[in-house]
NUDRENBA-52980 format. One record per residue (C-alpha): x, y, z. Coordinates in pm, whole numbers, padded with zeros to 5 digits, always signed. Layout:
<pts>
XYZ;...
</pts>
This chain:
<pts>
+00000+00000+00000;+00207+00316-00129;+00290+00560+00209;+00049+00900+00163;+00200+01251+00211;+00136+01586+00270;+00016+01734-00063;-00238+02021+00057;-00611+01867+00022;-00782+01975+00354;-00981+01699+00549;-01059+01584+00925;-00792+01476+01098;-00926+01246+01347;-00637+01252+01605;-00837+01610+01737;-01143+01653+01496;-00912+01933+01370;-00847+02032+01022;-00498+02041+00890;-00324+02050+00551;-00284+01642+00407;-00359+01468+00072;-00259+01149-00153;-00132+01112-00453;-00322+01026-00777;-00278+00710-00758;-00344+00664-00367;-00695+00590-00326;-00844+00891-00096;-00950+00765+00254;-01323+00735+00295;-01502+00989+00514;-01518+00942+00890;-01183+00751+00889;-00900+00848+01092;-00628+01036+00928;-00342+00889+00729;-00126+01065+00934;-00213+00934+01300;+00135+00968+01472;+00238+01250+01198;+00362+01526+01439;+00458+01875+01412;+00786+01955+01644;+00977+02250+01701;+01175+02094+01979;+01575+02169+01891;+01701+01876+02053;+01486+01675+01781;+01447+01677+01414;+01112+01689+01201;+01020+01372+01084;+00653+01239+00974;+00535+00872+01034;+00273+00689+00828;+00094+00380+00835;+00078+00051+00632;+00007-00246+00622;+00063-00502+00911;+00208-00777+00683;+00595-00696+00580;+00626-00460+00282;+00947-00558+00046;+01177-00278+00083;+01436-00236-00177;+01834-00297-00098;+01770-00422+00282;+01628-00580+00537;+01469-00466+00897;+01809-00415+00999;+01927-00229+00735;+01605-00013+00821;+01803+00000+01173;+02145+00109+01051;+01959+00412+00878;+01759+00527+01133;+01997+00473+01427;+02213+00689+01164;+01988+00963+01087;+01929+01013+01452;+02258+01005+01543;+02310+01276+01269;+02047+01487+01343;+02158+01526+01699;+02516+01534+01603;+02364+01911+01394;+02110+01987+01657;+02282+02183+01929;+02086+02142+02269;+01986+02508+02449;+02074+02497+02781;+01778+02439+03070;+01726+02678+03311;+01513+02676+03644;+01229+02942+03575;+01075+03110+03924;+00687+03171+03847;+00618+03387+03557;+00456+03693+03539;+00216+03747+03290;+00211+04067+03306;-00068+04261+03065;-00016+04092+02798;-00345+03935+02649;-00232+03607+02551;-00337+03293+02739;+00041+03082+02659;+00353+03164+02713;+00665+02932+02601;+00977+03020+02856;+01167+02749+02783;+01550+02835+02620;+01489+02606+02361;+01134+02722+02275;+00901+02407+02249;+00633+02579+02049;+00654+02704+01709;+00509+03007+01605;+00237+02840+01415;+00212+02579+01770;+00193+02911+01987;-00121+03041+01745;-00279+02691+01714;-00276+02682+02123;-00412+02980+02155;-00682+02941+01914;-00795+02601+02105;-00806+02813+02447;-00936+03127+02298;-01243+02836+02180;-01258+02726+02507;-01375+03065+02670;-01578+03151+02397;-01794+02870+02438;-01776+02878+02822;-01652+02976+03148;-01321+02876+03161;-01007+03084+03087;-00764+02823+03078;-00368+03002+03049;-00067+02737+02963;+00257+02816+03052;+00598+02587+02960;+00945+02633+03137;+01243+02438+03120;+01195+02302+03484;+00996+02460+03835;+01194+02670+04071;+01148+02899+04382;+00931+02663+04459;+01071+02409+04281;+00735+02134+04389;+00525+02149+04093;+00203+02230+04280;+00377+02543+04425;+00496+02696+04165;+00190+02646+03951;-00050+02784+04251;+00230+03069+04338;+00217+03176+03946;-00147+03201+03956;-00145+03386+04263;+00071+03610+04102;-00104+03718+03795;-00440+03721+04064;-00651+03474+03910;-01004+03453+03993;-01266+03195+04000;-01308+03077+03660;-00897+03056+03577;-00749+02728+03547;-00365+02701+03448;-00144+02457+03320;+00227+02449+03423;+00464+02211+03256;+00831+02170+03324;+00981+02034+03012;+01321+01917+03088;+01218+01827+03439;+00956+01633+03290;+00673+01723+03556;+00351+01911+03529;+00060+02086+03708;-00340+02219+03688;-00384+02409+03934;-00754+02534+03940;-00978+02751+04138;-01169+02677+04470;-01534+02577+04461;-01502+02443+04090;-01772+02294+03899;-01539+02008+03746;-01611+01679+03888;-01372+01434+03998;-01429+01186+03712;-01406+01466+03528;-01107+01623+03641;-00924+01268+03619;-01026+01290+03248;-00859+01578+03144;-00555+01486+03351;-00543+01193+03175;-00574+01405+02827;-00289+01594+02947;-00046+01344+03049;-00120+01110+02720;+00016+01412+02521;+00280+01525+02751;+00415+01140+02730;+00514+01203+02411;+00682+01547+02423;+00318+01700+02210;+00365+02021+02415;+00094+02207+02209;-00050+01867+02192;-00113+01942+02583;-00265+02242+02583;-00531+02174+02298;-00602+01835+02462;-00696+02040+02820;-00860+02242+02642;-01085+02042+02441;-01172+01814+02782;-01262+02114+02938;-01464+02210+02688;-01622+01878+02713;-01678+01871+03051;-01835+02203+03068;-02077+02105+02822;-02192+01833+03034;-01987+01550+02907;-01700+01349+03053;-01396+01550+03002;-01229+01348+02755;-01103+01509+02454;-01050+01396+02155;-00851+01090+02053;-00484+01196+01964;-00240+00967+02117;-00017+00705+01999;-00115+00532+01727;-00133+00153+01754;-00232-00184+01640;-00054-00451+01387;+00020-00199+01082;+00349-00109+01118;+00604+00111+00934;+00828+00396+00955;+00888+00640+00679;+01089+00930+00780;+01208+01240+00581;+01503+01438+00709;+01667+01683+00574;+01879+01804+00757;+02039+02128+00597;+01707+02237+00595;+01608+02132+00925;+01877+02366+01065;+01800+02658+00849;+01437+02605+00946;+01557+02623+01327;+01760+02904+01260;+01482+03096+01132;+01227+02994+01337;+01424+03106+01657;+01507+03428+01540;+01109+03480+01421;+01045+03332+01800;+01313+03595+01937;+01155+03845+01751;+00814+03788+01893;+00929+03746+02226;+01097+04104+02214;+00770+04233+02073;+00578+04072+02330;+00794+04256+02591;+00740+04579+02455;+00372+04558+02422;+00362+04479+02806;+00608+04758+02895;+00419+05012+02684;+00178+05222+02916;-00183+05200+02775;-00340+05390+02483;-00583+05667+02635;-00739+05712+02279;-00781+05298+02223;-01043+05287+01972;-00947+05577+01823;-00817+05571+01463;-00461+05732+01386;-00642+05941+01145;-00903+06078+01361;-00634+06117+01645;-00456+06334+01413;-00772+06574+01320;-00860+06652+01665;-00485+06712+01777;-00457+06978+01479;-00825+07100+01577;-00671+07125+01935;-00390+07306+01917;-00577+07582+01667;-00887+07561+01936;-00627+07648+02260;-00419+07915+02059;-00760+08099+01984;-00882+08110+02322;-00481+08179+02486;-00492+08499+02248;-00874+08596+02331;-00765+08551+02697;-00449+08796+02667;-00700+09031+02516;-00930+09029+02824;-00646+09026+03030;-00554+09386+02919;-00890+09528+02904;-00921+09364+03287;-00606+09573+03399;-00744+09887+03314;-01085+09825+03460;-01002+09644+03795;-00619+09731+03811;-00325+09504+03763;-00294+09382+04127;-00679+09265+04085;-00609+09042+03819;-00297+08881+03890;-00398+08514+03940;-00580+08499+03559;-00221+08658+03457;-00056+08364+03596;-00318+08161+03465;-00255+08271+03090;+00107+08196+03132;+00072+07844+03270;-00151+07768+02977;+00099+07975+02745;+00340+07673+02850;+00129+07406+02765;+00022+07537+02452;+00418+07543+02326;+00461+07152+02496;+00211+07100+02232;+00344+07269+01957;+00685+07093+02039;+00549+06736+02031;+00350+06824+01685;+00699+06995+01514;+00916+06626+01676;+00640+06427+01484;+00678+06623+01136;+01040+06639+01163;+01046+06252+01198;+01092+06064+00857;+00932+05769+00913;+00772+05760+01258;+00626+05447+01348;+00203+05436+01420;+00271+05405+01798;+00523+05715+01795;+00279+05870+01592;-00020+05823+01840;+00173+05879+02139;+00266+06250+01946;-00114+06330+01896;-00197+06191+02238;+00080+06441+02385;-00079+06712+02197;-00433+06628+02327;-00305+06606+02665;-00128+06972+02672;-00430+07126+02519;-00640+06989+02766;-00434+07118+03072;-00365+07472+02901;-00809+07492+02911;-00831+07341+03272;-00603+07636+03410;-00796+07873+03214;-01107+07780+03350;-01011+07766+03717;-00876+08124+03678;-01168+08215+03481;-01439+08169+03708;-01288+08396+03959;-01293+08665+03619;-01633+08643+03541;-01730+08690+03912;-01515+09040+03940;-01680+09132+03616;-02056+09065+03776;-01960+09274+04058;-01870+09572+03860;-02197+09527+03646;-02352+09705+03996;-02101+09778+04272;-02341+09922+04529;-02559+09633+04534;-02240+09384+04558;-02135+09585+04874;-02436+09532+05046;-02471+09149+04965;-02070+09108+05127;-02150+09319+05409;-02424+09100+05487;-02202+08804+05443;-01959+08919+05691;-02223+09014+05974;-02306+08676+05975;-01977+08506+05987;-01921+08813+06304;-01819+08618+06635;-01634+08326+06426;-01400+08359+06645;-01537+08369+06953;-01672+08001+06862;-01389+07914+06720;-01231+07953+07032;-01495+07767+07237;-01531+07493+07026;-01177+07443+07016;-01162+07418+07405;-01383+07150+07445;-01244+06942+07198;-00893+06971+07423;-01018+06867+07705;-01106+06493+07528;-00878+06465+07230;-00453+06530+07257;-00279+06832+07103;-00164+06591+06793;-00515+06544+06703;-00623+06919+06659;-00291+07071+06527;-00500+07170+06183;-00741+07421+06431;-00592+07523+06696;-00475+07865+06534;-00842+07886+06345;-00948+08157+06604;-00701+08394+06484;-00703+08360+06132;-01079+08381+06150;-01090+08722+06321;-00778+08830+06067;-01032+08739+05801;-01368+08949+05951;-01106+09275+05949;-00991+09243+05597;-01350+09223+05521;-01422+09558+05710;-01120+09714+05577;-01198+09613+05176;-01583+09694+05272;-01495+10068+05359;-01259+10103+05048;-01477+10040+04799;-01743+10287+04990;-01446+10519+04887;-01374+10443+04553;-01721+10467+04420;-01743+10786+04570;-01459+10872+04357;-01569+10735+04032;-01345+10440+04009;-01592+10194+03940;-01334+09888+03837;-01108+09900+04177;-01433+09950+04322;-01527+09579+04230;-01198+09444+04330;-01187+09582+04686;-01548+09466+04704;-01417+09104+04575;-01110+09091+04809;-01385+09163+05124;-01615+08866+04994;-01329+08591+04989;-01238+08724+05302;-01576+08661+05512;-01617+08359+05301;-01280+08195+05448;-01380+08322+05794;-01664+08091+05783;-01507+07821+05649;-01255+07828+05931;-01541+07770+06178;-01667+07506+05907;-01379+07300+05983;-01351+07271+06336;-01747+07116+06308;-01577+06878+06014;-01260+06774+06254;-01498+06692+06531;-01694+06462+06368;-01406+06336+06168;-01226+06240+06531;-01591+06125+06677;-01612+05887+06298;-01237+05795+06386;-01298+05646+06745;-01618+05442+06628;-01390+05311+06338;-01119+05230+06629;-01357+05019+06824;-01482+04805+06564;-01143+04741+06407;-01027+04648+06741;-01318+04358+06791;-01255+04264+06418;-00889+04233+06499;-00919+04020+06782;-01134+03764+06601;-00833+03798+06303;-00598+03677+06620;-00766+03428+06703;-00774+03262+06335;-00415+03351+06283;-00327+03185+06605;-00466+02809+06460;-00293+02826+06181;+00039+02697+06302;+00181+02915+06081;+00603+03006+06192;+00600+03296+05949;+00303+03443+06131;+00429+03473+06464;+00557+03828+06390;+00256+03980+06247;+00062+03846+06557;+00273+04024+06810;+00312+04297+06602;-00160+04353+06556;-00172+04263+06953;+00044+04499+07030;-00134+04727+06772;-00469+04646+06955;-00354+04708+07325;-00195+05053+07224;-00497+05121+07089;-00750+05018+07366;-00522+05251+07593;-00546+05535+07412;-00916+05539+07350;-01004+05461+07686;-00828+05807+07844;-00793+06170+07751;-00575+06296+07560;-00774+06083+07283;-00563+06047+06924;-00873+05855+06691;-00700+05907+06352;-00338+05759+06481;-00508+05479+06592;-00688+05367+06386;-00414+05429+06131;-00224+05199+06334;-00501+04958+06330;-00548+04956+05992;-00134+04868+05910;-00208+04545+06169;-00541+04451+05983;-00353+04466+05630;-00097+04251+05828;-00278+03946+05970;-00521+03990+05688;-00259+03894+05478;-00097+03579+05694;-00492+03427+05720;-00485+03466+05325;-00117+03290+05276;-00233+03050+05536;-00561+02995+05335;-00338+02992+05035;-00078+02784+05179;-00401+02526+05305;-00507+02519+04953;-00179+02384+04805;-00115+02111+05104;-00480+02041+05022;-00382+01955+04618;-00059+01772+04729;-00253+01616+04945;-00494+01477+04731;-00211+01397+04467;-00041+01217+04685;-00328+01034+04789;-00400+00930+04406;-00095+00837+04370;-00041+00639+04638;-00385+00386+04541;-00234+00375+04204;+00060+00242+04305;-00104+00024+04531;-00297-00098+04250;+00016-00180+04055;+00201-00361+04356;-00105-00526+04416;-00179-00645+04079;+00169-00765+04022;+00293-00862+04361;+00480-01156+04205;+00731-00962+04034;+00759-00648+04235;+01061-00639+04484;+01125-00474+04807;+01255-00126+04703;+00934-00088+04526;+00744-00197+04867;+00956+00011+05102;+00924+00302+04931;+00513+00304+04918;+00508+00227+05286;+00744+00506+05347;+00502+00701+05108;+00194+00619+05300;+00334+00711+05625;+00465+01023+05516;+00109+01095+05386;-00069+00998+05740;+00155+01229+05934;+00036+01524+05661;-00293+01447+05727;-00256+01490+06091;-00045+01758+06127;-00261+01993+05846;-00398+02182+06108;-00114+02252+06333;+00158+02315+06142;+00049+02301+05733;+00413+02418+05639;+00554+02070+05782;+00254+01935+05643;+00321+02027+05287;+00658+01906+05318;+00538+01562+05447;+00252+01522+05157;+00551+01647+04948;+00784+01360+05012;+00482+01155+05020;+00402+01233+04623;+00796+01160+04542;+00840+00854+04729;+00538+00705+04584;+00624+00822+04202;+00943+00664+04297;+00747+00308+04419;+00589+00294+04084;+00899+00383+03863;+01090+00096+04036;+00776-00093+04063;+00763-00055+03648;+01106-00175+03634;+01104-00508+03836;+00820-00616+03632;+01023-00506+03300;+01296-00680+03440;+01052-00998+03526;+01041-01103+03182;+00746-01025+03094;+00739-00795+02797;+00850-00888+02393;+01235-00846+02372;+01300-00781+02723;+01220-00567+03006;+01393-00249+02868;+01109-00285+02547;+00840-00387+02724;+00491-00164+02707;+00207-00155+02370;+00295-00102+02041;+00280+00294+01939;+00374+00529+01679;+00682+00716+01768;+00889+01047+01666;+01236+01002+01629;+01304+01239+01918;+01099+01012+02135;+01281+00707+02000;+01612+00800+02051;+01620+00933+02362;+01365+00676+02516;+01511+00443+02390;+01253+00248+02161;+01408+00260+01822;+01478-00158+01930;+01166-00197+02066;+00969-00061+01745;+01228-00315+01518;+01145-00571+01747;+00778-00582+01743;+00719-00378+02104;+00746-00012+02177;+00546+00271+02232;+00539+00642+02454;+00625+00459+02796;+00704+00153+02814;+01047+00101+02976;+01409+00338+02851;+01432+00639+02950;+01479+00736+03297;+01422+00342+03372;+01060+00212+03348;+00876+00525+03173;+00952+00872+03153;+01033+00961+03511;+00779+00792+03680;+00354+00755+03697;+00097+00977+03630;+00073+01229+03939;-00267+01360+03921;-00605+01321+04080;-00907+01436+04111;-01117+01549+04437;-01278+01797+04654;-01107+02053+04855;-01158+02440+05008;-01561+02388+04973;-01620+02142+04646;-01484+02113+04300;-01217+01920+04116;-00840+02005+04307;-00633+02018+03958;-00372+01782+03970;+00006+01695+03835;+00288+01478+03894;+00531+01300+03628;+00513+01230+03297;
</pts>
């Protein structure tokens, strides 16, 4: 049966129910619809430890090949690989500490140094997730780093990434540690995923991580989510290895223009990367929305519209001097010249933009925007400083009427000081002198107030006598401000009292709120918050001290109070936080402690005593978790911890005692089902001899002895108040 190819006709694949680019030849008979694609195990890589090869399927009975045998098929792969790696120059791993996403708007980021996505992987991946929260409620964000650290547990730094980009109650996220070969889902509290569910699309997960499909991953989590959201199961769509009795390998490498194609693709990655940076670094576009063309129309109609009203206002300006006199309009002077400034900021930013060759669309928007901005600041000064204007001009539309209406004002505010000055004593005797520093001089300033008032009263009696109508209006200006502040002096010693009186009811409750906060803070067991708890007693006590004397200082306290609160608010949340991690390892642990004990049980016969003492190490580990989770859930972590790693550890040596009992085709090391492979897979899992031999597949024995580092971590479960408790471990 001739091998089919990648010619361009577009049909289902049915490894994902996804489209993708595949075809026959003329003389290859087209595959009937509903059948799975030609290309079952034909993977896209972009790994550069590996090379890109594509596997296709034939028949089960041998096909005559010309000029060799099967091992002359094993002399040229085992030759090509070697090749290809001998070209394809590892990147060196690095430990990544939890990534910040910062504001950029995609859902996956690829950190590793080798980059395990290609660009068209990255777009495919974030297709599938942009799908998923289309259709639903989940925002699912994938991140890939070259192994965990600071935390370097999986579960940590998964849950301390999340934390970090504040993720809310419908984000789920995916953390996989490529070299280190470990993974986690870490999702939210009070979840609507089942357990059977959430086993599902761990198991999705880990059958694509198995064999190094990194976007494979994502899509698969994805698509199970989506599943499971619509009501189904939570398994996506089939996409593993493929299997069964038909069995050949074709393989095209190039490998000149597997390098260039490496070469190219990192700098395009680099590239995108840098971009990526900048676009999170860049401070937000105020006129988002707005096209560069209509940004540039109202930045020209700005800076004509300002200039206009700067020259109208200079006009007025003069015309005000000679009514009022220049000392009455000295503010809107200094108003004109602040805007003055603005207006030639402007002007600047508009003459850097045509002077610029080819300015880019953001330098070109951030111009205009600059323009916008200066225009709008030159108008706001002109309007503070022109209400004040337009109220000396209404004075001197009828002076003797104006006069009257102040003099009036000021009789009323008469005395201000006299109740200043009681007012002020009453509040002494209950509250200290740090609490009424802003009023104590109020008194004074009051009656200084009620005399320039007289004074500019009797002046303007003067000057209309005279005929000057203009300094008329100011004097009578200056007297209004004046009995206006006088009032608002005895304003604010009503405000400060019932600001202090607010303060001291805010004190007390704090203060019970506080001690209930101890009290929780106190059962968590928690080293770290041993500080914080002497520091929001101490806090409280100072407090209660203070409030219950004279000499009363409200606003101090509950300052103070408010520091402690932020405090122990934040050790209950890290001890919630902390609570909800121990609770995941807990539960992974757990999982993957029955699977084991599934395994051992199901193969007793074969499995030896390393195997054995490691799970019961592993289960007692686990017990003392469990009953130390609420006294001390930092020890407690560690415990469930060791508790996942001893019993991954069980099962890998587990796996290998039964490879080693004899019981799989060509011995242990090939033992596991028949699969399709990549050549990266094959040659460093060693299963190029199990393939030739008749066994093979993703995991069955090679690298990193029995499997690829060890069993499938994950779980399922309720914790923090229901819903599936994400889940991780080896793969």
């Amino acid at each position: 049966m001739p091998s089919r190819v990648c010619t361009g006709r577009r049909s289902a694949c049915a490894t994902r129910g996804r489209s993708h680019e595949h075809g026959v030849p003329p003389e290859a008979p087209s595959a009937p619809d509903g059948e799975s694609c030609p290309h079952a195990a034909f993977r896209r890589t972009a790994d550069i430890n590996r090379i890109v090869v594509m596997v296709s399927r034939f028949s089960a009975a041998p096909t005559p090949q010309r000029g060799g045998t099967m091992r002359n098929r094993f002399a040229i792969i085992t030759g090509l690989a070697a090749a290809a790696l001998g070209v394809l120059v590892a990147a060196p791993a690095h430990a990544a500490d939890p990534v910040d996403f910062g504001s950029s708007a995609s859902h996956v980021y690829d950190e590793t140094s080798a980059g395990v996505l290609s660009p068209a992987e990255e777009d495919d991946v974030e297709d599938a997730l942009g799908q998923l929260a289309d259709d639903s409620d989940v925002s699912l964000w994938v991140v890939y780093v070259d192994t965990f650290d600071n935390p370097g547990d999986g579960t940590q730094w998964s849950q301390q990434t999340a934390d970090l980009n504040g993720f809310g109650s419908n984000n789920y996220l995916l953390s996989v540690a490529v070299e280190q070969r470990n993974y986690a889902l870490t999702t939210p509290p009070n979840n609507s995923i089942t357990e059977a569910q959430g086993n599902n699309i761990l198991a999705a997960i880990e059958q694509e991580l198995g064999g190094d499909q990194w976007a494979g991953a994502a899509i698969a989590a994805a698509d199970a989510f989506a599943d499971a959201r619509a009501g189904g199961d939570g398994t996506a769509s089939s996409g593993g290895s493929s299997g069964g009795s038909l069995f050949t390998v074709v393989m095209v490498v190039v490998i000149g223009g597997a390098v260039i194609f490496l070469i190219v693709w990192a700098v395009r990655r680099s590239k995108k990367s840098a971009q990526k940076t900048v676009a999170a670094q860049r401070p937000r576009d105020p006129y988002e929305g707005v096209s560069t063309e209509e940004l540039h129309s109202r930045a020209a109609s700005a800076l004509i519209e300002t200039d206009d009203r700067i020259r109208t206002a200079g006009q007025e300006l003069g015309f005000a001097e000679a009514e009022f006199g220049e000392g009455a309009v000295g503010e809107f002077r200094d108003a004109i010249s602040e805007a003055k400034a603005h207006l030639g900021s402007a002007f600047e930013a508009s003459r850097a933009l045509e002077a610029s060759e080819k300015p880019s669309d953001d330098d070109t928007r951030a111009a205009h925007a600059a323009v916008l901005q200066h225009c709008e600041s030159a108008h706001a000064v002109l309007d503070e400083k022109g209400e004040a204007f337009e109220e000396l001009r209404t004075i001197a539309e009828d002076v003797p009427a104006a006069i009257e209406s102040v003099r009036a004002q000021a009789q009323a505010a008469r005395g201000a000081d006299g109740r200043i000055a009681e007012a002020v004593s009453r509040l002494q005797q209950t509250y200290g002198p740090e609490a009424l520093e802003s009023i104590v001089d109020n008194a004074e300033q009051a009656k200084e107030m009620l005399a320039l008032a007289d004074d500019q009263l009797a002046e303007a009696q003067q000057l209309i006598a005279s005929g000057d109508t203009g300094e008329a209006a100011a004097a009578v200006h200056t007297a209004e401000s004046a009995a206006d502040q006088a009032a608002q002096l005895e304003r604010s010693v009503r405000t400060l009292a019932e600001t202090l009186q607010n303060a001291e009811r805010q004190a007390t409750v704090l203060i019970a709120e506080l001690e209930a906060d101890l009290a929780r803070a106190r059962t968590t067991g928690a080293r770290q918050a041993a500080g914080a708890i002497t520091a929001t007693e101490q806090a409280v006590r100072t407090a209660q001290a203070n409030l219950a004397g004279t000499g009363k200082l409200p606003r101090t306290m509950l300052e103070q109070l408010q520091q402690a609160n932020q405090q122990i608010d934040t050790v209950i949340q890290n001890a919630q936080r902390a609570r909800h991690v121990l609770d995941q390892t807990l539960m992974q642990a757990h999982a993957t402690i029955d699977s084991v004990e599934d395994f051992v049980s199901q193969r007793r016969g074969a499995i030896g005593a390393d195997a054995r003492t490691r799970l019961a190490e592993a289960q007692s580990d686990l017990s003392r978790a469990e009953s130390m989770r609420e006294v001390d859930a930092a020890q407690a972590q560690q415990l469930a911890q060791r508790a996942l790693q001893l019993a991954q550890d069980a099962l890998r040596r587990a796996k290998n005692d039964v490879s080693g009992f004899g019981g799989g085709y060509g011995g242990g090391h090939y033992g596991g089902r028949r699969g399709g492979v990549d050549i990266g897979s094959a040659v460093l899992g060693g299963v190029i001899g199990g393939l030739l031999g008749g066994g093979g597949g993703r995991r069955g024995g090679g690298f990193g002895g029995g499997g690829f580092g060890g069993g499938f971590g994950g779980g399922g479960g309720s914790f923090g108040g229901g819903g599936f408790g994400g889940g991780g471990g080896r793969f």
